[in-house]
VOGU-3710 file (C-alpha; in Angstrom, 3 decimals, decimal comma):
1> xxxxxxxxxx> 194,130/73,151/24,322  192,470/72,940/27,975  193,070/70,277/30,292  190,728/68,877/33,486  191,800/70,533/36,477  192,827/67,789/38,326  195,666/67,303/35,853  196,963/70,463/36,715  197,411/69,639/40,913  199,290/66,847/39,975
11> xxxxxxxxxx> 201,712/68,751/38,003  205,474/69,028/39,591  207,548/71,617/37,755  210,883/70,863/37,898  212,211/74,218/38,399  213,183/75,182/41,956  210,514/78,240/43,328  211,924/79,675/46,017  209,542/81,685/47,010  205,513/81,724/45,712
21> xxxxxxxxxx> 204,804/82,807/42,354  200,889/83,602/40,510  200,665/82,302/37,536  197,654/82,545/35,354  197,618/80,111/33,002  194,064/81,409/31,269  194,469/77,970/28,514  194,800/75,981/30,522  191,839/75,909/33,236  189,688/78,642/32,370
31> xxxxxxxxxx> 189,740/82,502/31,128  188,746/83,955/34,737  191,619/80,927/36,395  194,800/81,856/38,367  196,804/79,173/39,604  199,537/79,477/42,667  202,643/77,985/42,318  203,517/77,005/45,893  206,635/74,558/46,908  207,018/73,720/43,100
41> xxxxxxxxxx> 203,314/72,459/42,705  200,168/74,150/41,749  198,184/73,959/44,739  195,268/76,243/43,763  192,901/78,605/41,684  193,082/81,927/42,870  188,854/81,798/42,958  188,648/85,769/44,998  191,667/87,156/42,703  193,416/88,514/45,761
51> xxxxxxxxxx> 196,805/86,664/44,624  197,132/85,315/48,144  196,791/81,827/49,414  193,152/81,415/51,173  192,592/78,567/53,234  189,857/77,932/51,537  191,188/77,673/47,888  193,926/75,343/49,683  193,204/71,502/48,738  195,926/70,719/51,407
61> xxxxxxxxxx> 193,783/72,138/54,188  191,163/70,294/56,419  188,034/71,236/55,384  186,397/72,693/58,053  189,284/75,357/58,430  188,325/75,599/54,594  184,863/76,315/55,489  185,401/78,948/58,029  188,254/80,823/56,163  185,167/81,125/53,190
71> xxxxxxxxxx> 182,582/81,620/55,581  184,338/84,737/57,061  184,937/86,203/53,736  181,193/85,757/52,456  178,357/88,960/52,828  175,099/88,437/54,286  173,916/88,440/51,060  176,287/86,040/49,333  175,113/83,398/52,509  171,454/84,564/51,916
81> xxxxxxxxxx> 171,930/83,360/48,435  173,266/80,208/49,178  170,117/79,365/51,089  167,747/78,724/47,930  167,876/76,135/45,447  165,560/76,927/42,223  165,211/75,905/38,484  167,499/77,167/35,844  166,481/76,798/32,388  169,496/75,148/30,106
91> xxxxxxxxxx> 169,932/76,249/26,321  169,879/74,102/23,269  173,021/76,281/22,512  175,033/75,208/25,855  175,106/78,936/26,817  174,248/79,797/30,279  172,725/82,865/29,416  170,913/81,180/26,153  167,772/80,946/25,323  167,660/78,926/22,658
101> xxxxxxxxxx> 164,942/76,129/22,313  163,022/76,662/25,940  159,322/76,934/26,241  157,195/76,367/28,656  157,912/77,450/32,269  161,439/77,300/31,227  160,685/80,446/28,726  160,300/82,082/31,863  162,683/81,518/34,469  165,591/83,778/34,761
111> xxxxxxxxxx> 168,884/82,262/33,491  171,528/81,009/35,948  173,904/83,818/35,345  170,996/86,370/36,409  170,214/83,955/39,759  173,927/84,162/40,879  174,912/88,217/39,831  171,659/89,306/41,447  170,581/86,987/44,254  173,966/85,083/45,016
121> xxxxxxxxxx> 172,608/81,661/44,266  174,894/78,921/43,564  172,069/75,822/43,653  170,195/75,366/40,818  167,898/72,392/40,007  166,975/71,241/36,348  164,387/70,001/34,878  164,448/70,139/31,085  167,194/69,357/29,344  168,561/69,341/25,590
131> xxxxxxxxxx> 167,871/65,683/24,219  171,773/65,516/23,045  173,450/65,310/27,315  176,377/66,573/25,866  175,221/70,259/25,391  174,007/69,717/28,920  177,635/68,809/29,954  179,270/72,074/27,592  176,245/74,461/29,835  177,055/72,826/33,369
141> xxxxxxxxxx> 180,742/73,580/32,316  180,167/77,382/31,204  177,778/77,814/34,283  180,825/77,061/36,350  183,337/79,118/34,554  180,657/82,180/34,950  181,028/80,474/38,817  184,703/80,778/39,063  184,186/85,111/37,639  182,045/85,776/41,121
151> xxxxxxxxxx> 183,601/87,524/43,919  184,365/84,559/45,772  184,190/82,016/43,030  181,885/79,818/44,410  181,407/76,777/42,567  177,779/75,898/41,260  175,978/72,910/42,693  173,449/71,214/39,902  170,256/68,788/41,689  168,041/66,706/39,583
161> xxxxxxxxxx> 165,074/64,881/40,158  164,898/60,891/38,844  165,990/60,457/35,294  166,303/57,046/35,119  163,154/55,542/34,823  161,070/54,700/32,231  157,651/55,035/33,407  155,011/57,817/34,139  155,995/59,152/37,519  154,950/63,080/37,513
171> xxxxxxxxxx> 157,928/64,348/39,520  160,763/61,887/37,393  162,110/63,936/34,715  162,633/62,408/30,894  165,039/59,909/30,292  165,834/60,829/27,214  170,053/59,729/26,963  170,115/57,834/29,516  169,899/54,359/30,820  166,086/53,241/31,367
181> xxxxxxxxxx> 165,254/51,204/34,204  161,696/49,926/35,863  160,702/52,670/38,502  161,571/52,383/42,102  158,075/49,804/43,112  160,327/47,570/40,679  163,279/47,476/42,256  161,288/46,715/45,574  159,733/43,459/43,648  162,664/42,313/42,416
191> xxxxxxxxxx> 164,216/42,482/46,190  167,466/42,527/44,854  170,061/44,942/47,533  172,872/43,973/44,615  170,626/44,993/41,782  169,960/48,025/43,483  173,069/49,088/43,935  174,482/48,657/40,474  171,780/50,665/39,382  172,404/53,288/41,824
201> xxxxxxxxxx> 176,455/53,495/40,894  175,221/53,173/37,220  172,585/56,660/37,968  175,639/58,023/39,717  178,487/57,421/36,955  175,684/59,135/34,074  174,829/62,247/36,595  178,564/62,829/36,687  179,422/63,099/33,706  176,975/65,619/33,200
211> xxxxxxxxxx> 177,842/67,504/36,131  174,336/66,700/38,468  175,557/66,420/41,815  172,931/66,253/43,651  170,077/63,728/43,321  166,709/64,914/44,618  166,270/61,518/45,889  165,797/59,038/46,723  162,075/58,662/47,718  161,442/56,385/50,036
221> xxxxxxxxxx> 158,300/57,190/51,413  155,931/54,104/52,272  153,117/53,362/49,906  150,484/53,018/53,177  147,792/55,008/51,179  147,195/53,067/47,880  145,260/56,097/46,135  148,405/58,667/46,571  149,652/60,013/43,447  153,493/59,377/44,144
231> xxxxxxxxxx> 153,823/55,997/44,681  155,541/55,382/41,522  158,750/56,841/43,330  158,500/54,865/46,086  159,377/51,310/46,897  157,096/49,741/48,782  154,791/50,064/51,346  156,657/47,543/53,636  158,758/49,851/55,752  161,555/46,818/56,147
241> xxxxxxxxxx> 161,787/46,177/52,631  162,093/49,867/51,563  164,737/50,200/54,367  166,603/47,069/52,631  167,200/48,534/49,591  167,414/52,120/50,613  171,252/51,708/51,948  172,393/50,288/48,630  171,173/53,043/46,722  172,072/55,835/48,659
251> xxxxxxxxxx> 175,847/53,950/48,765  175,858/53,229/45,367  174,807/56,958/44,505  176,846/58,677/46,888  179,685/56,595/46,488  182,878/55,160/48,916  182,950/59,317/49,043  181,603/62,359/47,724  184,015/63,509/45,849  183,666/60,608/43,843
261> xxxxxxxxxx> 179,841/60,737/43,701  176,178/62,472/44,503  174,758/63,462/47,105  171,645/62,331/48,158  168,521/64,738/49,325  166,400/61,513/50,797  162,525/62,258/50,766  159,997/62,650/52,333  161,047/63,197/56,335  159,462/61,723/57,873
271> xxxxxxxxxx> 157,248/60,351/55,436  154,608/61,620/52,876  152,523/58,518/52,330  149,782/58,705/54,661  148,192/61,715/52,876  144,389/62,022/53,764  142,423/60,215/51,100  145,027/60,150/48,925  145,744/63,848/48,303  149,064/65,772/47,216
281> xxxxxxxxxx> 149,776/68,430/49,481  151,396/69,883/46,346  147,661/71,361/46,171  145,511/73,511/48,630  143,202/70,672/47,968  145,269/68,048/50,300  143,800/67,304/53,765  146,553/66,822/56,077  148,654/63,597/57,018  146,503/61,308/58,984
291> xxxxxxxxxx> 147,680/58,723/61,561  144,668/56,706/62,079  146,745/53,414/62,829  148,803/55,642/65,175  151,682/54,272/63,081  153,787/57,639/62,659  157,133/55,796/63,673  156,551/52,871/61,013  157,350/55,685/58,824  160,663/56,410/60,314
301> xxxxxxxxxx> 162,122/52,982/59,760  163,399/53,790/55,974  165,107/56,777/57,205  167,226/55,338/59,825  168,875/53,101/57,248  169,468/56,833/55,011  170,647/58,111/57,937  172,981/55,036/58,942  174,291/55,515/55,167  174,753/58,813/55,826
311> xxxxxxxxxx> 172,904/60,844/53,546  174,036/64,476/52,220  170,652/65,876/52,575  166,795/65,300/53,718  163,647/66,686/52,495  160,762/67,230/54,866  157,293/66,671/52,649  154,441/69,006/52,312  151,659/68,013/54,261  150,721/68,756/58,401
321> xxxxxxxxxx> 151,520/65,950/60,485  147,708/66,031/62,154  147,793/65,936/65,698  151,444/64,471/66,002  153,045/67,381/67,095  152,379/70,764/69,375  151,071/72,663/66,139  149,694/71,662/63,144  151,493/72,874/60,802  153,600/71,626/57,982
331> xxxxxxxxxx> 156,596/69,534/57,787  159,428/71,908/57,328  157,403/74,843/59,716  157,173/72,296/62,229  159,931/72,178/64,679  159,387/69,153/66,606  159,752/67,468/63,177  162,744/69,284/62,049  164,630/69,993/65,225  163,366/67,744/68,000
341> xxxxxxxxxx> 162,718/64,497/65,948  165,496/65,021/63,101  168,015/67,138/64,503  167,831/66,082/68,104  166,507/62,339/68,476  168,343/61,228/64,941  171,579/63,538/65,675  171,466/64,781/62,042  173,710/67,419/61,156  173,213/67,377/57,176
351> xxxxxxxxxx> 171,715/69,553/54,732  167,739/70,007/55,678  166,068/70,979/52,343  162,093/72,550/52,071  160,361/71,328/49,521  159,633/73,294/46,678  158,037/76,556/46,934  156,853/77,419/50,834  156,980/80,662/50,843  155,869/82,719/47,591
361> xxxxxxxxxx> 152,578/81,873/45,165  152,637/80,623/41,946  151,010/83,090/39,076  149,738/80,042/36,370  147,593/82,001/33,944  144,552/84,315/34,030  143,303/83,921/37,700  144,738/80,613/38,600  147,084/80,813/41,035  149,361/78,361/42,974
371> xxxxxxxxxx> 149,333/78,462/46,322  152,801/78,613/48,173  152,445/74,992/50,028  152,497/76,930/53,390  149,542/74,546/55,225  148,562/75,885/58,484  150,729/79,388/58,277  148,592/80,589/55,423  148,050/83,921/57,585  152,009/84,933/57,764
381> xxxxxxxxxx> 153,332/86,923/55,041  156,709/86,041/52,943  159,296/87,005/55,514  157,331/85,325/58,182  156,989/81,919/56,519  161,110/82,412/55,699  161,714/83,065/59,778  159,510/80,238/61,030  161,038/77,688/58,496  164,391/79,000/59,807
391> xxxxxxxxxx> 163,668/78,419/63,495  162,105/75,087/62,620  165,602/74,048/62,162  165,988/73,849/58,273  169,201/75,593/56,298  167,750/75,433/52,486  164,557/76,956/50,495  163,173/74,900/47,552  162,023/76,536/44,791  162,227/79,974/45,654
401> xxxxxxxxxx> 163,777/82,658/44,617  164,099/85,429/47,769  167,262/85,498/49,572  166,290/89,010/50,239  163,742/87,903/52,971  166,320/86,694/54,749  168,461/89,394/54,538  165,907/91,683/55,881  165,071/89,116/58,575  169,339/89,724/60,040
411> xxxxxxxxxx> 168,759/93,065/59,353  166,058/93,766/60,959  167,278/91,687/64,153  165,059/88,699/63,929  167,272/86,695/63,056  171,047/86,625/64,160  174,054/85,720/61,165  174,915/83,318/63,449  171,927/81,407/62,867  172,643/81,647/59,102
421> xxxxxxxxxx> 176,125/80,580/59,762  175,075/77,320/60,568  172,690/76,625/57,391  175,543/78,245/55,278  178,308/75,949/56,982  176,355/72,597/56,098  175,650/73,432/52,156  179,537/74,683/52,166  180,508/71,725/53,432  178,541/69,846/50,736
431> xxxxxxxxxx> 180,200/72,218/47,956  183,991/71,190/49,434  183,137/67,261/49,823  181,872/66,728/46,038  184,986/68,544/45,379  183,267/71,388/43,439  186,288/73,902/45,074  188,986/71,639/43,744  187,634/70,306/40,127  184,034/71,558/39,069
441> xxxxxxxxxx> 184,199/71,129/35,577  183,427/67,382/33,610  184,470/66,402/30,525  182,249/66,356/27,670  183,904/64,362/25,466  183,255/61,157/27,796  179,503/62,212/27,542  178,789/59,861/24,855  180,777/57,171/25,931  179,067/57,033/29,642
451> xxxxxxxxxx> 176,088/57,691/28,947  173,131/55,222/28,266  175,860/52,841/27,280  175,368/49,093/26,059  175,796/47,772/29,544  173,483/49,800/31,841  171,245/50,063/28,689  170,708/45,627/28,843  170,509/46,066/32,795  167,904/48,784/32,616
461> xxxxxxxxxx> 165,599/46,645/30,191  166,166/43,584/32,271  165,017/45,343/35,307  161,840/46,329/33,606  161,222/42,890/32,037  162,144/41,026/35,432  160,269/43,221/37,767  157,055/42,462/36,115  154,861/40,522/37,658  152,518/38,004/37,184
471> xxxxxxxxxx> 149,195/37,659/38,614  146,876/35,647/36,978  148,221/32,738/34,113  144,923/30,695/33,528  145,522/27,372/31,768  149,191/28,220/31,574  148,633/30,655/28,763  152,083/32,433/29,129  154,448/32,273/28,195  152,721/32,866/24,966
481> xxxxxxxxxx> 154,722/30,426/22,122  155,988/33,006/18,877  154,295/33,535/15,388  151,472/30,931/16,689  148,695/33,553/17,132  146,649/35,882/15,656  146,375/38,831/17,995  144,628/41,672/18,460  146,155/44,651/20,549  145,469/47,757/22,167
491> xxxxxxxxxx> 148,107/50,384/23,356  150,929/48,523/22,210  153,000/49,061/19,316  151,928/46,768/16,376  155,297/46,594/14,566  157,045/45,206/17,716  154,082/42,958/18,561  154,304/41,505/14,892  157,715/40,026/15,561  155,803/37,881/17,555
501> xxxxxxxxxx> 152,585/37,064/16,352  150,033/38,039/13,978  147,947/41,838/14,625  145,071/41,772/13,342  142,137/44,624/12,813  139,399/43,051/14,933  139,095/41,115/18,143  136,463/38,927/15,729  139,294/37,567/14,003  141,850/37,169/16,739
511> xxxxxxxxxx> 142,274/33,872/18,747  144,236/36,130/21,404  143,759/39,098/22,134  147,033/41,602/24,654  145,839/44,735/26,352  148,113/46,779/28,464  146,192/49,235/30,885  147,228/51,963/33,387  146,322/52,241/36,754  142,865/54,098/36,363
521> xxxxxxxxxx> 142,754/57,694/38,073  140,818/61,128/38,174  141,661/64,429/37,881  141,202/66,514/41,137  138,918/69,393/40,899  141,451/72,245/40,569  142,564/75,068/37,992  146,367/74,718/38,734  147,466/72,775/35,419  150,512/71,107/37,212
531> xxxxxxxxxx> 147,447/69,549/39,468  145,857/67,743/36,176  148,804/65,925/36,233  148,995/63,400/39,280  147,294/61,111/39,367  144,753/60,995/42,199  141,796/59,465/43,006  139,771/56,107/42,853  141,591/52,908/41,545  138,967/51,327/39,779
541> xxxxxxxxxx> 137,843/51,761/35,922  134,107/53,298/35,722  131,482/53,368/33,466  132,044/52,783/30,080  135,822/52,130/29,852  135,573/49,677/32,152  132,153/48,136/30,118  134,429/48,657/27,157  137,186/46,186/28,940  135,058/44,026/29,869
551> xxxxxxxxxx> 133,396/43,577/26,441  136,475/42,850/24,940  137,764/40,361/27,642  134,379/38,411/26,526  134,610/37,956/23,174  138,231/36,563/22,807  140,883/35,319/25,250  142,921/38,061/26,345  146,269/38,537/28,286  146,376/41,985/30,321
561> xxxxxxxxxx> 149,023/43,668/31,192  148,373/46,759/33,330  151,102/49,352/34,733  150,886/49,708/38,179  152,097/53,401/39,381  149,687/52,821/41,987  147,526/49,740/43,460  144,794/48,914/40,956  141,403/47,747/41,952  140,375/45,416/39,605
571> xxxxxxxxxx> 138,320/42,622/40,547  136,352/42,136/37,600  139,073/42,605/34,895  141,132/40,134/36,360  137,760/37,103/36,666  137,555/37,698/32,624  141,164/37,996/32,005  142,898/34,780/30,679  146,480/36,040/32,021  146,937/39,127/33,952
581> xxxxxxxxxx> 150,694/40,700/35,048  151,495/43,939/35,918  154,787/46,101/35,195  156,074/49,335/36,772  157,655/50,857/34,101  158,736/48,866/31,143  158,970/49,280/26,757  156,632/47,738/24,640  159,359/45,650/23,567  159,957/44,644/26,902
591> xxxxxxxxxx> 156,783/43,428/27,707  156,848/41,331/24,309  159,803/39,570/25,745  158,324/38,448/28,616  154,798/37,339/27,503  156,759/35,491/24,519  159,066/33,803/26,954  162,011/35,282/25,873  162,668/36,142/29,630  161,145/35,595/32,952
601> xxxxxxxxxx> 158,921/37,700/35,491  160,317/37,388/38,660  158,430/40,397/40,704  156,486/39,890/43,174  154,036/42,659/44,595  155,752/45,359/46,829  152,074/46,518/47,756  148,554/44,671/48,168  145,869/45,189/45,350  142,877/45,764/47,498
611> xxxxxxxxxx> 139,628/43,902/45,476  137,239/47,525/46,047  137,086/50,408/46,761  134,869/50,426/49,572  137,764/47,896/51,180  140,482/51,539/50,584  138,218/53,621/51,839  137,888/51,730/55,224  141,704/50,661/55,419  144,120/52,947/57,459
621> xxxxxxxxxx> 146,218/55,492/55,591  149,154/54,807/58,091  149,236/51,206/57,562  150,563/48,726/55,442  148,837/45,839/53,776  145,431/46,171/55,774  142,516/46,389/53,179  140,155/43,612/54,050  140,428/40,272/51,692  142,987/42,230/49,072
631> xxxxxxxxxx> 142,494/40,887/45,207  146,099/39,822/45,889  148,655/40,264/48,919  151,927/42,349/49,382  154,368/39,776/48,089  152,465/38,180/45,667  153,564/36,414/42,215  153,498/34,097/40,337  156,283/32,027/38,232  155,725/30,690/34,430
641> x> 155,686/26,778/35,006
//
């Protein structure tokens, strides 16, 4: 039988031990465990198998004299590794070597055994899972036993991006086991600081139990730009509001202290909204960050409140800050960004984390290639890019996989250890405050139990019900009273709509007709598949879908409901519509409960709707709520009467 190590340092054994004794106690915390019996208590494992007490395996020393014992014990290429944080692909079998059930790019990433016995890496960040989070749980506790059989027994540190959301947001990872909750533009039209930070301790409780310990987020960049393709993870574009309910969540997630919680990596520093006409500068496509409004500080106010909750970690974005700085070059090259506006102006001493993949392209298929985001150092080679991120002040590579670059750059005498020293000293002290040295492992018989259960599970649909939003309610239409219509749907589930009503085949024979829509957007011109993906481009239905609407809205009453990852234009829809309300992330079910009455949408909108295009093309990317005569304000909403 095993038992969770932090049952064993509570153990007193009531035999006198003069002097200290190692004991390996193999069943009890691991096959490659030793445990020191010091002053009658086990203190610690034996993680470097040297038999001798190391400060740094010492749970009774402060933890910067922790940090330094470990740091002086560590090669150059053990703190090389440490430096980059890349996928792992996890097993349907819960073996960390497995291979069982992965396609896709997970088919082809090496496994996290290979990452730490060859390159030294101890951060890994996951993207697809196993649908059952327990076999996720038995791998994250296998990956750290293989942890505790490395020289130095290093503990494993596991990041995620969003899981919690039910919605379409590109970079939020499936929800699949657990709780489901409205996406973040939601949360920001509910307004709710308590709401948010139930939600946040609810994320944090699920991730633990699982073993993710660090969230790739929050994202609280500021929705200035309404054709970007990531607004769906932000709030708002109302820098005050965002900074509201940013220091619940990163509290709630982090916790009263790491050890009991997850650290945050809060992105985009020092803000990714204002992309040039609405471009990702995932993509060699993207045009820069533009400050037409000269409103690059407005973008700062959200991340003073992360920093005054004292977040683990910050993520520069992507894209060149155009002409706000002495080069133009991107975010975590640029070291005005990273070391004179971050590290010096803002005093922050955390964990500064690249976005993924600077340095190295991407090989996607048969002549498509993925450009390493590198904007405006396109000319340097590999070790160059590493060197000038470096010096730009940042201590972490996402999404790459070449510690050797660095180890070349130290050898080579471009770069001094000491330098390295203090990137390695800030993600050690992450490791030792979420307790990874002193209890890794989870246990995965509480999986099932924490996860997704009955509680978070009614908050999460709530949230998605509540934050909807209603726009338009002509005649008082909603709520809509149950098993009094005959309705005719599209993109809705017809069993769950016919506990409410009557579906019938044909508009012709409906008296009511629900619709739900999606923001409308188009595909950038671009091989890179990942590209397809976001959602770019104008905000207004064309052509024949939108003739096709339109048709429909005149030949029977109809209620729209229309998802809203992004502003919508859509002037015309909502003249014919008879009710129109928009949700950010919510069930079919869900939306039957709110146009049925069965509860009440309270959102109200946490950006403007402009009423054309031509009024986003001539608004300022940098500036909030500024299209000329918007469809409907920031704030807007109406209640059911």
């Amino acid at each position: 039988m095993r038992y969770p190590y932090f049952l064993l340092l509570t153990i007193v054994f009531l035999v006198s031990c003069e002097a200290k004794q190692e004991v390996k106690l193999p069943d009890l915390v691991g096959d490659q465990s030793q445990v020191v019996l010091t002053e009658n208590t086990i203190q610690f494992r034996d993680l470097n198998g040297n038999g001798v007490l190391d400060s740094y395996e010492d749970s009774s020393q402060p933890m910067e004299e922790r940090i330094s014992n470990l740091l002086s014990q560590m090669t150059l290429e053990e703190k090389a590794g440490m430096m980059f944080i890349n996928g792992a692909p996890v097993s349907e079998d819960g073996l960390p070597e497995g291979q069982l059930g992965l396609n896709g790019p997970a088919a082809r990433m090496k496994s996290v055994v290979y990452n730490m016995a060859t390159l030294k890496m101890n951060h890994f960040n996951i993207w697809n899972i196993p649908n059952e989070p327990k076999i996720f749980a038995k791998w994250y506790n296998n990956v750290q036993r293989k942890a505790e059989a490395t020289r130095l027994g290093i503990p494993v540190t596991i990041a995620s991006d969003p899981r919690h959301h039910l919605g379409k947001n590109v970079i939020g990872m499936a929800a699949t086991g657990f709780s489901q909750f409205c996406e973040m533009p939601g949360f920001a039209a509910l307004n709710d600081v308590s709401l948010v930070r139930e939600f946040a301790n609810i994320v944090r409780e699920e991730y633990l139990a699982i073993g993710i310990r660090e969230a790739l987020h929050p994202q609280i960049d500021l929705a200035t730009e309404p054709r970007w393709s990531r607004i769906s993870g932000n709030f708002s574009e109302d820098a005050h509001l965002t900074a509201k309910l940013v220091k619940p969540y990163i509290e709630g997630l982090q916790g009263k202290s790491l050890s009991e919680g997850v650290a945050c990596m809060t992105k985009h520093f020092p803000g990714g909204g204002p992309q040039k006409n609405g471009l990702d500068p995932h993509f060699s496509f993207q045009e820069g960050q533009i400050y037409p409004g000269g409103n690059f500080d407005y973008h700062l106010i959200p991340f003073e409140a992360a920093f005054e909750a004292n977040t683990a970690a910050i993520m520069p974005y992507y894209g060149i800050p155009t002409d706000q700085t002495d080069e133009n070059v991107a975010m975590s090259y640029n070291k005005t960004i990273i070391t004179t506006l971050l590290r010096e102006k803002y005093h922050y001493d955390g964990v500064v984390c690249t976005d993924w993949g600077l340095i190295t392209d991407i090989p996607m298929g048969p002549e498509v290639v993925w450009k390493a985001r590198a904007w405006g150092v396109e000319d340097l080679t590999a070790k160059e890019r590493a060197l000038k991120i470096i010096n730009a002040g940042c201590d972490q590579f996402g999404g790459e996989n070449c510690p050797e670059l660095v180890v070349q750059l130290v050898n080579e005498g471009e770069l001094t250890e000491e330098r390295i020293n203090k990137s390695v000293t800030r993600l050690l002290r992450q490791k030792f405050q979420l307790g990874l040295f002193d209890n890794p492992f989870v246990d995965e018989s509480k999986v099932a139990v924490i996860l997704n259960k009955k509680s978070s599970r009614e908050l999460g649909e709530k949230t998605q019900r509540e934050s909807m939003t209603l726009l338009k309610n002509k005649e008082n239409t909603l709520p809509l009273p149950k098993n009094k219509h005959k309705v005719y749907i599209e993109n809705i589930d017809s069993l769950m709509v016919s506990n409410y009503a009557t579906v019938v085949a044909k508009p012709e024979e409906a008296d009511l007709a629900i619709i739900r829509l999606n923001t409308p957007w188009y595909p950038a011109e671009t091989k890179v598949p990942f590209a397809k993906s976001f959602h770019h481009g104008d905000l207004n239905f064309k052509g024949k879908e939108k003739a096709r609407i339109l048709k429909l809205l005149k030949t029977v009453p109809t209620v729209v409901n229309i998802y809203l990852d992004r502003p919508a234009v859509i002037p015309e829809i909502t003249a014919a519509a008879q009710a129109l309300i928009a949700d950010y992330g919510a069930s079919d079910q869900s939306v039957c409960e709110v146009l049925f009455g069965n509860a009440l949408p309270k959102g109200k909108l946490p950006f403007e709707l402009p009423s054309s295009m031509e009024a986003v093309y001539n608004q300022k990317t940098d500036v909030p709520y500024d299209s000329e005569n918007p469809l409907f304000k920031f704030g807007f909403g109406l209640s059911y009467k």
